[in-house]
C-alpha positions in Angstrom: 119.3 104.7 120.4 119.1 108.6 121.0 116.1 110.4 120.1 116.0 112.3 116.8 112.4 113.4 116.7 110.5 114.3 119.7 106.7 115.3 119.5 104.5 116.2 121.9 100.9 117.4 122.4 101.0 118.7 118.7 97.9 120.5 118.1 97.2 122.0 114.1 94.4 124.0 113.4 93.5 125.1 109.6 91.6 129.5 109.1 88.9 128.6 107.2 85.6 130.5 106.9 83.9 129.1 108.9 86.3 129.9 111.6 89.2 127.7 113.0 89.4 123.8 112.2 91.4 121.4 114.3 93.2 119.4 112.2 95.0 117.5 114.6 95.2 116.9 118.6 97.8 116.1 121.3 99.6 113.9 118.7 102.4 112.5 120.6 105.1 110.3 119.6 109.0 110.0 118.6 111.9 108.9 116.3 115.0 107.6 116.9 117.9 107.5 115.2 118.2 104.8 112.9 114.6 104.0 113.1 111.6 104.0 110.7 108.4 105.0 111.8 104.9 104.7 109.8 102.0 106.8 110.3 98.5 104.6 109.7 95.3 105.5 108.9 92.0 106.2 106.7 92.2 109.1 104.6 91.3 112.4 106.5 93.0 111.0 109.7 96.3 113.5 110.1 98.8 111.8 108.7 100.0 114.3 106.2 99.1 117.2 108.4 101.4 115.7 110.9 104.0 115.7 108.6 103.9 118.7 107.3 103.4 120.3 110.5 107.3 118.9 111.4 108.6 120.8 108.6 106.2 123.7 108.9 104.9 123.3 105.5 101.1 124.0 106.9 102.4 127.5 107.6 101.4 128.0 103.6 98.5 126.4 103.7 96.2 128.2 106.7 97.1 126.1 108.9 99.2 126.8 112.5 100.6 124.8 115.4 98.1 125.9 118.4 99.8 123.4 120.8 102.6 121.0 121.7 106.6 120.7 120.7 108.0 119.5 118.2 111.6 119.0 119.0 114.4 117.9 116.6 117.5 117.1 118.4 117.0 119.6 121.3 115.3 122.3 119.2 111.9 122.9 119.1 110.2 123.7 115.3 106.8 124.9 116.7 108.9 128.1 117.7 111.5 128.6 115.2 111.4 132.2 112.9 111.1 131.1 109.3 114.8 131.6 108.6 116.1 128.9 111.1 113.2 126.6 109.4 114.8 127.3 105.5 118.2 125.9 106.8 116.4 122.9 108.6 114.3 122.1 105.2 116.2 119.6 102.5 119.2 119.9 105.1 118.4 118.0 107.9 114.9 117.3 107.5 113.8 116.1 103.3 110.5 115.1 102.3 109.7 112.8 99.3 106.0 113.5 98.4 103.1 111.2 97.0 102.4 113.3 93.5 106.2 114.0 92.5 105.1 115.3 89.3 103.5 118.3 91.6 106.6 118.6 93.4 108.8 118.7 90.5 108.7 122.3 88.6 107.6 121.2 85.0 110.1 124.0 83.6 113.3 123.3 85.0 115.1 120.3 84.7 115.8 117.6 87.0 119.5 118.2 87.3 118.7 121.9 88.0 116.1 121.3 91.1 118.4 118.9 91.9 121.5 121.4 92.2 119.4 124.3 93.5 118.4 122.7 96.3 122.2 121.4 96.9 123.5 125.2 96.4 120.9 126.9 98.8 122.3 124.2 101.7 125.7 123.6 100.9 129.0 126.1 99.8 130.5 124.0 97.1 130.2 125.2 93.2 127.7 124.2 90.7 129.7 122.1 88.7 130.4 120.0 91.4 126.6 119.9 93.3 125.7 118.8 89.0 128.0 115.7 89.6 126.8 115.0 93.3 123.7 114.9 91.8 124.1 112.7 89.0 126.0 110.4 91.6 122.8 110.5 93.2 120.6 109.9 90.4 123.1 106.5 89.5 122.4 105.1 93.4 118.6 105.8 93.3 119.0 103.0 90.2 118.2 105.7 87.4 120.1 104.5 84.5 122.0 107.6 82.4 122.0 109.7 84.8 124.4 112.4 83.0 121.3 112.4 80.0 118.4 112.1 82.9 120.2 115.4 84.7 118.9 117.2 81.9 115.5 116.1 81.0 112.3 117.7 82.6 110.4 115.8 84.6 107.4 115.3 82.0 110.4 112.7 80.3 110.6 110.3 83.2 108.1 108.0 83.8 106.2 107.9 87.6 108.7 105.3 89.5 111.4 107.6 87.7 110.3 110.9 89.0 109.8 109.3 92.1 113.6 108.3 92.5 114.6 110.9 91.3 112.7 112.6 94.3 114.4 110.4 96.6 117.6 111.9 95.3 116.7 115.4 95.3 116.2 114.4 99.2 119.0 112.9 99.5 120.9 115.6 98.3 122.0 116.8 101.2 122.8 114.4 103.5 119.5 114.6 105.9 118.4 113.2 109.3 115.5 112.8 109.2 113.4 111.4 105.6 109.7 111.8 105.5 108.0 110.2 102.9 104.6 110.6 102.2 102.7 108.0 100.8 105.9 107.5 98.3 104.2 104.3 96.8 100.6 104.6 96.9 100.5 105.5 92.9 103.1 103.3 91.9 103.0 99.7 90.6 103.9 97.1 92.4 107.1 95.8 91.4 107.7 99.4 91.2 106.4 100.0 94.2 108.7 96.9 95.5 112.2 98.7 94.3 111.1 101.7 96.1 110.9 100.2 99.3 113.7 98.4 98.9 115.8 101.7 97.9 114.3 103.4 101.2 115.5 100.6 103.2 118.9 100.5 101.5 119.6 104.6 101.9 118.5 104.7 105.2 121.3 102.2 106.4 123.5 103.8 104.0 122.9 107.2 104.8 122.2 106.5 108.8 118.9 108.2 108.7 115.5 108.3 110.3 112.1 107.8 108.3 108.8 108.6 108.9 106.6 107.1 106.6 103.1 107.5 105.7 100.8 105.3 104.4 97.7 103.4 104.6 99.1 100.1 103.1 99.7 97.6 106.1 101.7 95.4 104.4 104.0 98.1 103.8 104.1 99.2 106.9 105.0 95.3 108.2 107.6 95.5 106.0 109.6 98.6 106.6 108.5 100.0 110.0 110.3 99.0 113.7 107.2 101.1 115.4 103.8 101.9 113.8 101.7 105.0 115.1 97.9 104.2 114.0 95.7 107.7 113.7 92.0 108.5 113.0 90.5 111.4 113.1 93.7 113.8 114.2 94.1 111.5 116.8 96.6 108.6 118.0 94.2 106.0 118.9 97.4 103.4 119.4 101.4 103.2 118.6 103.8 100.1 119.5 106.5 97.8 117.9 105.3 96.3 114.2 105.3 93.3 115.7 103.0 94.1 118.9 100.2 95.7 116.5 100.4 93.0 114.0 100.3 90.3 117.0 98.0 91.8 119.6 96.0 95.1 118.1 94.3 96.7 121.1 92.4 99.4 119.7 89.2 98.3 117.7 90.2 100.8 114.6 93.9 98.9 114.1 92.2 95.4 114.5 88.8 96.6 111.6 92.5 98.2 109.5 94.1 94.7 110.0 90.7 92.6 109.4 90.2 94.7 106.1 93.0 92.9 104.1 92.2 90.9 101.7 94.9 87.6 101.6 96.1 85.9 99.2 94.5 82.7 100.6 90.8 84.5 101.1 87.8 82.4 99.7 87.2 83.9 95.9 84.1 85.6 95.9 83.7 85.7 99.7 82.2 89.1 101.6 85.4 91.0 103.1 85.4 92.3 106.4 85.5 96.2 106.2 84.6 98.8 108.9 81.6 99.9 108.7 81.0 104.0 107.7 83.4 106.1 107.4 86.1 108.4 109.1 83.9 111.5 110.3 84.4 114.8 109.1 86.9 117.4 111.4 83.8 120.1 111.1 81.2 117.8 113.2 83.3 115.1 115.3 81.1 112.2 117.6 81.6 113.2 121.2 83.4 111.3 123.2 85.6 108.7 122.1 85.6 109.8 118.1 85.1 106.2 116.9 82.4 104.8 118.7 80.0 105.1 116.3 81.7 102.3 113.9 83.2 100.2 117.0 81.5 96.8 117.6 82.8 97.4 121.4 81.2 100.9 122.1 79.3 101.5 125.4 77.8 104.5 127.0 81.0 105.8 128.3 82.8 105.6 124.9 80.0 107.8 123.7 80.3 110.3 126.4 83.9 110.7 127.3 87.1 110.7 125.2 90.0 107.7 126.4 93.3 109.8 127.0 96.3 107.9 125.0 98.1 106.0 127.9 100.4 102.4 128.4 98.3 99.6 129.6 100.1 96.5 129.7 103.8 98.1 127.8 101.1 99.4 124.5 100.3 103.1 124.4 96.3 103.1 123.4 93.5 105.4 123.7 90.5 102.6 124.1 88.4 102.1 127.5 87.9 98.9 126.5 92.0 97.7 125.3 92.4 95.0 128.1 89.2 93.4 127.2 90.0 93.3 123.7 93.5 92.1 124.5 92.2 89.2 126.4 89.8 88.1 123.6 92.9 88.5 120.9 93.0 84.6 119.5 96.5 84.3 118.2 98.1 86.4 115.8 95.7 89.2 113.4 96.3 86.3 110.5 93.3 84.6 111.8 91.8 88.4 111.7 91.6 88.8 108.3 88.9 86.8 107.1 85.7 85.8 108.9 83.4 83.0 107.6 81.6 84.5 104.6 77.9 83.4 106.1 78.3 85.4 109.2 79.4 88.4 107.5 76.4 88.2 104.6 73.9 91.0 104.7 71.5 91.1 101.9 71.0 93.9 100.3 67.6 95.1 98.6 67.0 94.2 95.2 65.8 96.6 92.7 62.2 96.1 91.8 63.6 95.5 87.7 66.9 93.3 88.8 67.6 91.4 86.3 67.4 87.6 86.9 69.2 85.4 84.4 69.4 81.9 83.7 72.4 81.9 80.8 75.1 79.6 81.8 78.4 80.9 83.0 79.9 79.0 79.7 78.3 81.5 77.3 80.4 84.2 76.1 79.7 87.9 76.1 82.8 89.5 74.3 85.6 88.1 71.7 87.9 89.4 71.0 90.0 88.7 68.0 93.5 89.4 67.1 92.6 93.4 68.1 95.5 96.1 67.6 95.2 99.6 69.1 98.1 101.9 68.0 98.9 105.8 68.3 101.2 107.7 65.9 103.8 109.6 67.0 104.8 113.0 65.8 108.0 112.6 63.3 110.7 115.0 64.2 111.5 116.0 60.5 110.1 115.0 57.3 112.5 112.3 56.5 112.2 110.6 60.0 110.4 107.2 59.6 106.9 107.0 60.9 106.6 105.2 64.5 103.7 103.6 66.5 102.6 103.6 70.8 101.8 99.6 70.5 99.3 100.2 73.1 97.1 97.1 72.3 99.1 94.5 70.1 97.5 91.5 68.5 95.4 90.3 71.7 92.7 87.8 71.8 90.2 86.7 74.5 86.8 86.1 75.6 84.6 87.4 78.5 82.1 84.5 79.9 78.4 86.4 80.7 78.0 86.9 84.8 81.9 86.3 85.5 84.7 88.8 86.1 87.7 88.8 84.4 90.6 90.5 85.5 93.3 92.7 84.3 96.8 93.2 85.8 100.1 94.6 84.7 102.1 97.5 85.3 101.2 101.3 84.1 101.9 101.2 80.3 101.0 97.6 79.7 97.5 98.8 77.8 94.7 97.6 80.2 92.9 100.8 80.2 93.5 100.9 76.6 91.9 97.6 75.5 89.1 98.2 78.1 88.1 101.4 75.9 88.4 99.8 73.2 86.3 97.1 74.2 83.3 99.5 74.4 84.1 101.8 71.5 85.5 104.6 73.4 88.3 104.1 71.4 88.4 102.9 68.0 90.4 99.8 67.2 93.5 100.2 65.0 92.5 96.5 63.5 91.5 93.6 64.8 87.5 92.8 65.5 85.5 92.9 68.8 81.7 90.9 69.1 79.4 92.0 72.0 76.8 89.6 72.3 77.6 87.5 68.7 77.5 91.5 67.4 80.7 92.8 65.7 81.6 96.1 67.3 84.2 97.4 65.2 83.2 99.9 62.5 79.7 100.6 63.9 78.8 104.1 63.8 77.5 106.2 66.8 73.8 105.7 65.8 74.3 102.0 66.1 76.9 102.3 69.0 74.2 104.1 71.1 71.8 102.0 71.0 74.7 99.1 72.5 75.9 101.2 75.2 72.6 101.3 77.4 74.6 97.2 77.4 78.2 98.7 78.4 79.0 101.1 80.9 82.0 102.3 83.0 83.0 103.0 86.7 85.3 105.2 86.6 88.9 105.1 88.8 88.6 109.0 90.2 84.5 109.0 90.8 84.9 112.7 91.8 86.4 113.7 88.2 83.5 111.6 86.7 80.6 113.7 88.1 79.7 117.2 87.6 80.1 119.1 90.4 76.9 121.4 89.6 74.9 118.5 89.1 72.7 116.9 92.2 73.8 113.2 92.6 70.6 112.6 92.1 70.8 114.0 88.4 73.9 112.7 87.2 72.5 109.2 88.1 69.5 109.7 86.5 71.1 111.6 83.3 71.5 107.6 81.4 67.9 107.4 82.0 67.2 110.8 80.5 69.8 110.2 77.6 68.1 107.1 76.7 64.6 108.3 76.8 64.2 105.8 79.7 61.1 106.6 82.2 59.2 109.5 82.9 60.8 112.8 85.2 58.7 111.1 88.2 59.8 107.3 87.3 63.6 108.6 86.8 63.1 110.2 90.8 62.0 106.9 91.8 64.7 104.9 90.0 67.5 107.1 91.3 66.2 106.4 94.5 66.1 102.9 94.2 69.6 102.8 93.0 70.8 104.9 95.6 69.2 102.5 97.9 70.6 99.4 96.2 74.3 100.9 96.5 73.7 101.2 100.1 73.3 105.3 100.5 70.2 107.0 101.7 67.8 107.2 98.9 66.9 110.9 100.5 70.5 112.1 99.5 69.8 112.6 95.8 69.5 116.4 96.6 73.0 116.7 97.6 76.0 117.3 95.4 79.4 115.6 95.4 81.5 117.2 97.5 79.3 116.4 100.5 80.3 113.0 99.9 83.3 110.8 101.2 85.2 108.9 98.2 84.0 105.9 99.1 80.5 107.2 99.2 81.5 109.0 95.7 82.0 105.6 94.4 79.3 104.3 95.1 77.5 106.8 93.5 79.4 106.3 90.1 78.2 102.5 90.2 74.3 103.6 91.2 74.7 105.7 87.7 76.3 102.7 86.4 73.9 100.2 86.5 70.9 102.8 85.8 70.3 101.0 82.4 70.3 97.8 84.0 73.7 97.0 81.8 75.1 93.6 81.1 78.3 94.6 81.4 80.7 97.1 83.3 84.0 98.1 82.5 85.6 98.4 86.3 89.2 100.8 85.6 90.8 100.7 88.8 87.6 101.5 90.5 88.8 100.8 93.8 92.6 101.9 93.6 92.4 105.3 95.0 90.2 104.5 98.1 91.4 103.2 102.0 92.0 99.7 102.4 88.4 99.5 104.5 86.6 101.5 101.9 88.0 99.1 99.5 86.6 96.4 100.9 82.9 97.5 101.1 82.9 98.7 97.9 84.0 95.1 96.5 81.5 93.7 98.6 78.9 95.9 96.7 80.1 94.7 92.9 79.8 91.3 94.1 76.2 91.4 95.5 75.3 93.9 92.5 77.0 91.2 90.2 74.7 88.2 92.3 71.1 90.4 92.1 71.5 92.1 88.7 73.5 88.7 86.6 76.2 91.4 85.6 79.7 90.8 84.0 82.9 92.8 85.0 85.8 93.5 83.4 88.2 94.5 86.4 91.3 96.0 86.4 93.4 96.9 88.7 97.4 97.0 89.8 96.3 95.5 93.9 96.6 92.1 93.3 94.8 90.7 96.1 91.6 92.5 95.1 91.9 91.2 91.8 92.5 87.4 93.0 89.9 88.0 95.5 86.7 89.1 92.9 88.2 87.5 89.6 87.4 84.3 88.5 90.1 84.3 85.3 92.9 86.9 85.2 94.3 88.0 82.1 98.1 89.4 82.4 99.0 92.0 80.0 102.4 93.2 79.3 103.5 96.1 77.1 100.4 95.6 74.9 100.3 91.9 75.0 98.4 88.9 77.2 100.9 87.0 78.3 99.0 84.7 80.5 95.1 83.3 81.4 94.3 81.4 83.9 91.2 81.0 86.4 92.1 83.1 89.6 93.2 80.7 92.1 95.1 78.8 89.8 97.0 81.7 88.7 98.4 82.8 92.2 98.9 79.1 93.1 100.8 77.9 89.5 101.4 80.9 87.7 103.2 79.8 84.3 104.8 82.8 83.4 108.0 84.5 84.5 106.3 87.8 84.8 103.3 86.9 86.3 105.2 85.1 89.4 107.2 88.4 89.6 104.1 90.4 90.0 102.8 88.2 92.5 106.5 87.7 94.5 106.2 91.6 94.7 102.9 91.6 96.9 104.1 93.2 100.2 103.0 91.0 102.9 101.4 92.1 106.1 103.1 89.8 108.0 106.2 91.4 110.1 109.9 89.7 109.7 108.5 88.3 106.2 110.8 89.8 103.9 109.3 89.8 100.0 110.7 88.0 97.5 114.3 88.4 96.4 113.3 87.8 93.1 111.0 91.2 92.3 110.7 92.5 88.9 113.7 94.7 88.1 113.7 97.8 86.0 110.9 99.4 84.6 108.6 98.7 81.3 110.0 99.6 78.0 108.5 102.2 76.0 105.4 100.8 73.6 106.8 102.7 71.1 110.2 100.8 70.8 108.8 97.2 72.3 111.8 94.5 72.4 112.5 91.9 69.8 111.5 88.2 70.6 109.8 88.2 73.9 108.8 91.3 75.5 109.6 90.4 78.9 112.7 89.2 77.8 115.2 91.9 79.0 113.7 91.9 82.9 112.8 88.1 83.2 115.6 86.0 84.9 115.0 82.7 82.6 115.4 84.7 79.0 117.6 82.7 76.5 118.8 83.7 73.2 115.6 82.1 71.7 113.5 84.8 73.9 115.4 87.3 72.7 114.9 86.3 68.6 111.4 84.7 68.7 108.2 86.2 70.0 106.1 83.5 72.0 102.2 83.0 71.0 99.6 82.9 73.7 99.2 78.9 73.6 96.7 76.8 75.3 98.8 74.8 78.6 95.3 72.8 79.4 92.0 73.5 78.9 91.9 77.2 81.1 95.4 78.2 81.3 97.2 80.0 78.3 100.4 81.6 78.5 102.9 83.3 76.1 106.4 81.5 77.0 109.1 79.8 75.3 109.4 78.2 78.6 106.4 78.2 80.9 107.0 77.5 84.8 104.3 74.8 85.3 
């Protein structure tokens, strides 16, 4: 194959205030024709900026190539004027972005982004760049394309907007299709047609893709070559199967090692690398990871490794060939280490609670509980309709275990966890904390409960105030709650800030000098300040690297060990919730659909949808395609649920009975429930 894409000693560096900051350094690498590529990483390690540099997209945001080539099919970006770079963009380089709702202009419609960006490339009339674009819309898998052509992007739902991204891209026929991190806020069965509609365009279409992400199981699945940076740097690239097989470079093997399997021991410590990527203002010297690698010595600390072959593998490591000879098989055997030799105890608080209640006891019921929103009537005759976020669900949360939540955006997880707590008010239904009923308490009475119940929060950065101290808004429960003296409170929050693993001396500092994992860990510290019972965990770990991940479900599981705590998790990475769960609930458009205890849920799961969600898990194995059988389409809209069975118009077993009768959540044996005319086990 010829070479498309050809990069070399690519050097960005961002104006800031402070003077200039390297964002990136001697990145080298290339693309073929025909190929697909994936970019690998932590957060903060180049990726995007790499990206954007090819397209010269840093140009409006301080940034500026200081070094290198980057040359697409004999001509070399880096030095083109910006008029040769406005007929390269969309035509022969596209980009499909992570947010598309930021990339989409909320007033214009699709059709008309779509068409503009057809007109400014190609000399054909509107009428017929409206109907190449609808054509486009159709192959993405957007169904009415003619009525989605004129809606604004605010109508379509997030795997939607993002195909309909992929065919604004499209549009015009490119070479070359970078996609940044085009799944990362996606579902995934959603996230499963995605790549699957990447894979199919790019044979179709004959294109290249680069592809960015910090998902490895994506990256097995899509990529021929994977490039793995840190810090602005390539610390290693090589064929999928290579990297996956043999990593040489301590950073891809702690990346590989911090997946969590679907065969991991439940409750086990996961291997995650320990700190975190450094910051591009005040980089370590020498080689830039030594200071998390197991195998550092005194040269890695003092001189940098140059990227070079050794042994057919491009890797920047003094220490590759000893690694290489230690590899033990294939990275499988990497993921998981014996929990006992990965254990580190952390300290307990000096007030941990210590319980003896048996894991039987119950902490929540919930009974028969409805949660629904009005929507606005168009017109004074139009009937009066509902969002059936929460419909008719019924559980119970054991005290000191951790029940999980799954289901795809719109199913009403988040919903019936604030609802749980009172954030919301139900609709109908009844909720009993502790034996007390919930529902229709007033704040006075609610207050007094909530010291019991308390959050961590998805985007930790949103949920502290950025002119607060850390320090402050973990002691601001305390304060609230008339908890503690001023001096007791500044010896608690230290305590906590110990106990979450940060330095207790920190609680000066505010949150933007801290990483998001770090950030996170401050939202639990304020978390269990009151010494709680019970946490509500709303996709607490979804935003964060795969390593980050790790440590900071390590942390709720010793927390939940010292302090007896029970956790309602939820989350959409399925692994993660297998791996800290010890019963899953499933939810679908407002309804459970299935219980079961963790393991038996992934190994026997009884209904249609659940074994869809789990069939869509990408796999980090390279070769192993995913299951043919993925959940097709998207979730209908709560407002206008389907008759019978919910699942019934995406599940590949649905009779006519599914379609009349709605299933109830029945009892299969003593743990398992399931809502299904016709269970699988």
């Amino acid at each position: 194959m010829e070479t498309l894409l050809d990069i070399r000693e690519l050097s960005v560096d961002f104006r800031t205030k402070q003077g200039p900051l390297k964002a990136i350094a001697n990145v080298t690498f290339s693309i073929k024709q025909g190929e697909t590529v994936c970019l690998v990483g932590e957060s903060g390690s180049g990726k995007t900026v790499t990206s954007k540099a090819i397209m010269r997209l840093i140009d409006y945001e301080h940034g500026s190539i200081t070094g290198g080539s980057i040359v697409l099919e004999g001509r070399d970006v880096a030095a083109l004027p910006e008029a040769e770079l406005r007929k390269i963009r969309g035509k022969r380089v596209a980009m499909v972005f992570q947010e598309p709702m930021a990339a989409f202009d909320p007033v214009f419609t699709i059709g008309q982004q779509i068409v503009e960006t057809i007109l400014r490339h190609e000399r054909i009339g509107r009428r017929e760049a409206w109907e190449r674009g609808a054509r486009l819309l159709e192959r993405v898998g957007i169904p009415e394309p003619a009525i989605r052509m004129k809606q604004y992007p605010g109508e379509l739902s997030g795997g939607m907007l993002q195909r309909a991204m992929i065919a604004m891209a499209l549009s015009c026929g490119p070479e070359l299709l970078i996609a940044d991190e085009p799944t990362t806020a996606l579902d995934v069965t959603i996230q499963a047609q995605i790549l699957q509609l990447l894979q199919e365009i790019k044979r179709e279409f004959g294109m290249s893709i680069l592809l960015i992400t910090h998902d490895l199981g994506i990256a097995a699945e899509i990529a021929d070559r994977i490039v793995v940076m840190y810090a602005g740097r390539i610390v290693e690239q090589g064929t999928t199967a290579e990297l996956f097989e043999n990593p040489r470079h301590p950073y891809t093997r702690g990346l590989l090692k911090s997946i969590a399997p679907l065969d991991s021991i439940r409750g086990s410590k996961l291997f995650s690398i320990k700190g975190a990527i450094p910051s591009l203002a005040s980089l370590p010297s020498g080689c830039l990871f030594h200071p998390r690698c197991e195998y550092a010595s005194d040269r890695c600390r003092t001189e940098a490794p140059p990227l070079v072959d050794r042994s057919g593998r491009e890797v920047a490591c003094w220490h590759a060939e000893r690694i290489a000879a230690e590899a033990n098989g294939p990275c499988g055997n990497l993921w998981m280490e014996e929990a006992a030799g990965l254990e580190t105890e952390l300290p307990v608080a000096p007030d941990a609670r210590k319980t003896n209640d048996p894991a039987s006891d119950t902490l929540f019921v919930v009974e028969h509980l409805h949660k629904y929103y009005p929507v606005k009537r168009k017109g004074l005759t139009a009937a009066r309709t509902y969002i059936r976020a929460v419909d008719d669900v019924s559980f119970s949360i054991r005290r000191n275990e951790t029940f999980g939540l799954v289901g795809e955006s719109g199913s009403g997880k988040s919903t019936l966890g604030r609802v749980l707590l009172q954030m919301e008010r139900a609709t109908s239904g009844q909720v009993r904390f502790q034996g007390e009923e919930l529902t229709g308490l007033g704040s006075k009475e609610l207050r007094s409960l909530r010291r019991e119940m308390q959050v961590i929060f998805q985007d930790p950065y949103g949920s502290l105030n950025p002119r607060w101290t850390i320090g402050e808004s973990i002691a601001e429960p305390l304060q609230v709650h008339g908890v503690l003296s001023a001096a007791d409170r500044k010896r608690r929050t230290e305590e906590l800030l110990q106990l979450v693993g940060l330095d207790p001396a920190s609680g000066g500092k505010y949150p933007h000098e801290f990483s998001g994992g770090q950030r996170q860990r401050i939202g639990i510290a304020r978390a269990i300040a009151l010494n709680p019972s019970f946490i509500l965990a709303d996709e607490a770990v979804s935003a964060l690297d795969v390593s980050v991940q790790a440590q900071i479900i390590n942390l709720l599981q010793q927390l939940q060990r010292q302090l007896g705590l029970t956790y309602l998790f939820i989350a959409h990475g399925l692994q993660i919730v297998r791996h800290i769960s010890d019963r899953i609930g499933v939810m679908y458009l407002g309804k459970l659909v299935e219980i079961a205890p963790s393991g038996e849920l992934f190994r026997r799961p009884a209904h249609p949808y659940t074994k869809l969600l789990i069939d869509s898990i990408p796999q980090p194995i390279p070769g192993q395609p995913r299951s043919a059988a993925a959940v097709k389409g998207e979730i209908p809209s709560p407002a206008h649920p389907p008759s019978g069975c919910r699942f019934h118009t995406r599940c590949p077993f649905a009779t006519a009975r599914c379609r009349e009768e709605e299933p109830a959540l029945r009892s299969l044996d003593e743990e398992r429930f399931a809502a299904c005319h016709y269970p699988l086990t």
